[in-house]
C-alpha positions as CSV (number, residue, x, y, z in Angstrom):
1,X,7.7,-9.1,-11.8
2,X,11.3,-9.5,-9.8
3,X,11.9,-5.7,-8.9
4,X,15.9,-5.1,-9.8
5,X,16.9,-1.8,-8.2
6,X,18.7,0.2,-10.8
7,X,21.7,1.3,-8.4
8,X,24.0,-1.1,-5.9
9,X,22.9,-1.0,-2.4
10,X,24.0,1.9,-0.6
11,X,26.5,-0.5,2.0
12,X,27.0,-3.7,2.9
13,X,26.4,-5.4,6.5
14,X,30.4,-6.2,8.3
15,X,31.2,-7.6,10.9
16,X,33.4,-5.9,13.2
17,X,35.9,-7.3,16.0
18,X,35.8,-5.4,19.0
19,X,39.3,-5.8,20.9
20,X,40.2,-4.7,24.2
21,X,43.5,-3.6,24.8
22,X,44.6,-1.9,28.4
23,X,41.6,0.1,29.0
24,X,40.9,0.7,25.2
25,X,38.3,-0.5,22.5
26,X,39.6,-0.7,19.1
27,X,37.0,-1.0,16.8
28,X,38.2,-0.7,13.3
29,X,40.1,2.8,13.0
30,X,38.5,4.2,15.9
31,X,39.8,4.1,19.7
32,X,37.0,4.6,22.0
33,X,38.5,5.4,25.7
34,X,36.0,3.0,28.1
35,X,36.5,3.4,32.3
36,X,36.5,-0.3,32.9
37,X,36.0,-1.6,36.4
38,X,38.3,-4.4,36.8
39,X,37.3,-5.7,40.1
40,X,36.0,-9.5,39.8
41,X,32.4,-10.3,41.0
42,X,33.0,-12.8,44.0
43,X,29.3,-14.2,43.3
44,X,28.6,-18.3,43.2
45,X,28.3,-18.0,39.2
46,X,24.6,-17.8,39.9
47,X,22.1,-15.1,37.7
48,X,21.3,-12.2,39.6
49,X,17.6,-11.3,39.9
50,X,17.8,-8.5,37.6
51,X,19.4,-11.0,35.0
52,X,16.7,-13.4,35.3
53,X,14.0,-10.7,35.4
54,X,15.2,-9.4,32.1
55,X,14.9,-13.1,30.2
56,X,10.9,-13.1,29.4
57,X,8.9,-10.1,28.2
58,X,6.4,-8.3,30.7
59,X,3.2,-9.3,30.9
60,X,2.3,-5.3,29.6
61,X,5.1,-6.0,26.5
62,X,3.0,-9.0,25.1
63,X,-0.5,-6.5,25.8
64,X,0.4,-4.2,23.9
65,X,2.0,-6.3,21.1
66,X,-1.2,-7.9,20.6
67,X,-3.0,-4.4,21.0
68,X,-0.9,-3.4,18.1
69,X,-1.7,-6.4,16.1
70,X,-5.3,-6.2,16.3
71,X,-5.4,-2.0,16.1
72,X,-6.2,-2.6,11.6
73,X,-9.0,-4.2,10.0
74,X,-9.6,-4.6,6.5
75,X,-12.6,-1.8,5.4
76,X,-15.5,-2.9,4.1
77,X,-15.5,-1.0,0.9
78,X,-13.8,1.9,-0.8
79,X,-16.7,4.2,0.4
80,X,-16.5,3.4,4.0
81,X,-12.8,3.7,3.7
82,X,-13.2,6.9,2.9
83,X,-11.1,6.3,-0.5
84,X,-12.4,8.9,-2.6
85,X,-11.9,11.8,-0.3
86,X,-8.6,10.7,0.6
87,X,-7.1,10.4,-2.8
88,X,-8.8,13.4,-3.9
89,X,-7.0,15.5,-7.0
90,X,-4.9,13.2,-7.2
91,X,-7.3,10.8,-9.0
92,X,-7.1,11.0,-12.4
93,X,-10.8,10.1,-13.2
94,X,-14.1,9.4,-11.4
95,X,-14.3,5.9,-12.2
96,X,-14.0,3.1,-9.5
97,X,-13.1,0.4,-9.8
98,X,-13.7,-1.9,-6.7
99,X,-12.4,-5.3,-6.0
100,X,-12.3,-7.3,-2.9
101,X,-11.8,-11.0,-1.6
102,X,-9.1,-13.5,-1.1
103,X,-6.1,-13.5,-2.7
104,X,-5.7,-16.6,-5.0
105,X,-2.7,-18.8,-3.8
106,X,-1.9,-16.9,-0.6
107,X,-3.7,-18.4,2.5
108,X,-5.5,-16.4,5.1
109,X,-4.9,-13.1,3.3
110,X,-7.4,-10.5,1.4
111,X,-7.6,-7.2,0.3
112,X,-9.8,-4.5,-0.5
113,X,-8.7,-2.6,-4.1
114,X,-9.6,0.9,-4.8
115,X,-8.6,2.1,-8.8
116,X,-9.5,5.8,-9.7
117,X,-9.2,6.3,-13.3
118,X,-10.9,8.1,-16.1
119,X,-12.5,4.5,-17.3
120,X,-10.1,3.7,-20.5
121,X,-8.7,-0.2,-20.2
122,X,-6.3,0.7,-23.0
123,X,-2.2,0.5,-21.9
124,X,-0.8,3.8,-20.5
125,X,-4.0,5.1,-19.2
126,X,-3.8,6.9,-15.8
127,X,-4.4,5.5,-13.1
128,X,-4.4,5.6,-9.0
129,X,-4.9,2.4,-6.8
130,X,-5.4,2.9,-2.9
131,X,-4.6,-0.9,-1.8
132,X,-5.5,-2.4,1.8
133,X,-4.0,-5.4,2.3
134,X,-4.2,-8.4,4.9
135,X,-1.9,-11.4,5.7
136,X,0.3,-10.7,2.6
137,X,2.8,-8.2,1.7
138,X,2.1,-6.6,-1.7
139,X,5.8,-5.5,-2.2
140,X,6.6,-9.1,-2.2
141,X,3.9,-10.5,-4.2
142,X,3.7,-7.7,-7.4
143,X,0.7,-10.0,-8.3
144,X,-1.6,-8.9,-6.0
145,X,-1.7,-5.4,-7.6
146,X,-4.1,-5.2,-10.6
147,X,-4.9,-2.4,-12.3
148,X,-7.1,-2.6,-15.5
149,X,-5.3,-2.2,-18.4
150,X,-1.7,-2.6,-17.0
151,X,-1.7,-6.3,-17.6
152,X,-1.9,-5.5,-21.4
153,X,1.0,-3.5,-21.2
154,X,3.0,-5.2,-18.3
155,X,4.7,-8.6,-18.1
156,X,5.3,-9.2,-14.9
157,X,8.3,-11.9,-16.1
158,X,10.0,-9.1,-17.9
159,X,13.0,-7.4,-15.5
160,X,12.4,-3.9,-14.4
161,X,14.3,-1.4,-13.2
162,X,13.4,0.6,-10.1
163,X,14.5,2.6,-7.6
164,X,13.9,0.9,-3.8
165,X,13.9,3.0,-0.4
166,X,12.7,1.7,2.9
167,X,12.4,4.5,5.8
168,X,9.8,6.0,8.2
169,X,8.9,9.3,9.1
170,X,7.3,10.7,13.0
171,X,3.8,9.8,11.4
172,X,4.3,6.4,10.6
173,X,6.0,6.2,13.8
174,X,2.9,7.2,15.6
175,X,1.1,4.3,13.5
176,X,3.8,2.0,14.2
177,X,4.6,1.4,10.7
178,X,7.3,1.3,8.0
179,X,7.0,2.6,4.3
180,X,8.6,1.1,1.4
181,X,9.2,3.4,-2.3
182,X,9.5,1.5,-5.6
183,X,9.9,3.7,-8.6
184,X,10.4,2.7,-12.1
185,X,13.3,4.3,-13.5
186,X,11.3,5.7,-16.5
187,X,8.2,6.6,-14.1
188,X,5.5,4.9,-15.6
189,X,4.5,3.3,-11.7
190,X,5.0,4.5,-8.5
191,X,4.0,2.6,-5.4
192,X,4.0,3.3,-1.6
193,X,4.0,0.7,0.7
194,X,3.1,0.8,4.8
195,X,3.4,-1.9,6.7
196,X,1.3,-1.5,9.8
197,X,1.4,-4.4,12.6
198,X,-0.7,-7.8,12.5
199,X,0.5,-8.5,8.7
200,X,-1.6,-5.4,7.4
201,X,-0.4,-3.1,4.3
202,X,-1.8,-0.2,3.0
203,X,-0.5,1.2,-0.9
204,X,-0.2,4.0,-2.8
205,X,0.0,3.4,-6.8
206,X,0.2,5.7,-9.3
207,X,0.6,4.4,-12.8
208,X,0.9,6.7,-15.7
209,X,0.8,9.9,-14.2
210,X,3.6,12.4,-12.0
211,X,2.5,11.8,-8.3
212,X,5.3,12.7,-6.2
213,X,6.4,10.7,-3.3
214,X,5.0,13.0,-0.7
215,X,1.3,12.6,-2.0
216,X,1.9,8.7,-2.0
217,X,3.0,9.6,2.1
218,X,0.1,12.0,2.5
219,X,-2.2,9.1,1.3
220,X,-0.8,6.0,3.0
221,X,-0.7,8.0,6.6
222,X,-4.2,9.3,5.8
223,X,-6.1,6.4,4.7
224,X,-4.0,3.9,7.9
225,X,-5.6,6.3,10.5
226,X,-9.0,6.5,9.3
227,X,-9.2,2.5,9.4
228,X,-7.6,2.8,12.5
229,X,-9.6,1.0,15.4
């Protein structure tokens, strides 16, 4: 599945020339009024300390990257993730459907799969899938999502349109993450992607039923801190 998003790209990236021109920075239309100091340094072209200092992390920069990267682990099972009281209502049936492992072709990676539905396998049934992911990223690799039934109804060669929106929000701040939105235009899927640190994902999906984005948010944030270490 190659996700197409139905509208152009909000802007592009350019490249802008900053000139300086007697005390003034033109940058594009704009004039921005700078108080240069124009005496030369009379140094022996050596770095300063400061300079030199301010070349290699901290020793308490590279702690707390790796604190960061180790603060997610992958839940043993649904129950102990605490799935079904997370997702709540917004299950559209009692029925889990539990599947965990390695993810075939992806080295180093697994995942633990969570699908609430009412049972049916047949196309277009409801569905909700609470997704913890490690070492791959789901909104690259639409193949590690399986839902029963979709596969029936869903080629994943076939072009679809969808609506994309990366942003983050105080409380996936506070978890250090990002979250991803991909819509279908015509709504049959919704998915919710957060990307916490150390290569670990957790995802909202909602096939087949009117879950709006803030549920998918609620969910995500939810089930991130209660795997939290």
């Amino acid at each position: 599945m190659r996700l197409i998003p139905s509208t152009p790209l909000s802007c592009l990236g350019t490249a802008v020339a900053a000139v300086v021109i007697g005390g003034f920075v033109l940058v594009g239309c704009d004039v921005v009024d700078l108080d240069l100091d124009m005496n030369l340094s009379s140094g022996d072209g050596t770095d300063s300390p400061d300079e030199e200092a301010s070349a290699s992390p901290s020793p308490g920069d590279e702690e707390s990257e790796e604190q960061d990267a180790s603060a997610y682990g992958l839940p043993e099972s649904c129950e102990t993730a605490g799935t079904a009281q997370i997702v709540g209502d917004l299950a559209p049936g009692t029925v889990l459907t539990e599947e965990s492992g390695e993810i075939d072709g992806i080295d180093d990676s697994e995942q633990l799969s969570c699908t609430y539905s009412d049972g049916s396998t047949e196309p277009g049934t409801p569905s909700f899938t609470l997704l913890f992911t490690s070492g791959a990223d789901p909104s690259a690799n639409p193949d590690v999502v399986e839902v029963p039934g979709a596969e029936a109804e869903m080629n994943w060669e076939v072009d679809v349109d969808v609506d994309v929106d990366t942003y983050h929000t105080e409380e996936s701040d506070d978890l250090g993450g990002d979250l991803e939105y991909v819509g279908t235009v015509d709504g049959a899927s919704r998915h919710l992607y957060l990307e916490l640190p150390g290569d670990f994902y957790v995802t909202a999906i909602a096939y087949h039923d009117e879950v709006e984005r803030g549920d998918l948010e609620r969910v995500v944030l939810q089930a991130a801190g209660q795997i939290r270490n």
